[in-house]
C-alpha positions as CSV (number, residue, x, y, z in Angstrom):
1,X,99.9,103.0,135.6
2,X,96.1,103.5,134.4
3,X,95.7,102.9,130.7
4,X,93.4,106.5,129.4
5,X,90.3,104.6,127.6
6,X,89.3,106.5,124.2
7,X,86.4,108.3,124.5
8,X,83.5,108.0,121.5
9,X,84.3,111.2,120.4
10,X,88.0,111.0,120.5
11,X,87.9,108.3,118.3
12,X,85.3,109.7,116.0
13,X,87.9,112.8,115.9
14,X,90.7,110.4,114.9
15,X,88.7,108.5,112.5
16,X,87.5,111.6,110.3
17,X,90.8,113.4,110.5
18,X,91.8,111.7,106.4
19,X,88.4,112.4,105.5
20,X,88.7,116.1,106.4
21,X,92.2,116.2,104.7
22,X,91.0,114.3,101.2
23,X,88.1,117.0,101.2
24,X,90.3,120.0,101.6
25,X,92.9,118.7,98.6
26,X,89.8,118.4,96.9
27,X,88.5,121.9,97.7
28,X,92.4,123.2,97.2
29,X,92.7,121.5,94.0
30,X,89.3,123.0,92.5
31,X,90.2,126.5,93.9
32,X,93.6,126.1,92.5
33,X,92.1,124.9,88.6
34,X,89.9,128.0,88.7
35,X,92.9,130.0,89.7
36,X,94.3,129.0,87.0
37,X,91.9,129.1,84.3
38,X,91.3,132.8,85.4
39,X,94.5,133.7,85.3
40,X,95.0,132.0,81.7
41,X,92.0,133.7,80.7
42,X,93.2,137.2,81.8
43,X,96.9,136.3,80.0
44,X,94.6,135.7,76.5
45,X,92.7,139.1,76.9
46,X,95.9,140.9,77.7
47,X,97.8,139.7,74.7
48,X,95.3,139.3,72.0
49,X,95.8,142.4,70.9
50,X,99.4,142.3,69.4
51,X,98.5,138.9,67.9
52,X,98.0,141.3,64.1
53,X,101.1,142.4,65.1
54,X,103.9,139.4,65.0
55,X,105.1,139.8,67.7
């Protein structure tokens, strides 16, 4: 049997496959903080209203 030789780019591939994934849970988890935040924010505005109100 012939052993398949990895190619440069193959390995360069391989070797920035954890970088790409650390950089999108980094992306994912600033995307998912805004998210948030926004959605707080809206949640505030909605309510702030009836505050006077006790309920």
């Amino acid at each position: 049997m012939r052993k398949r030789r990895d190619d440069p780019a193959r390995k360069a591939f391989k070797d920035s496959i954890p970088l790409l994934g650390a950089i999108f849970l980094a992306i994912a988890s600033v995307v998912y903080i805004m998210y948030r935040s926004w959605s707080n924010r809206l949640y505030v505005e909605k309510w702030k209203d009836y505050e006077d109100c006790g309920i």
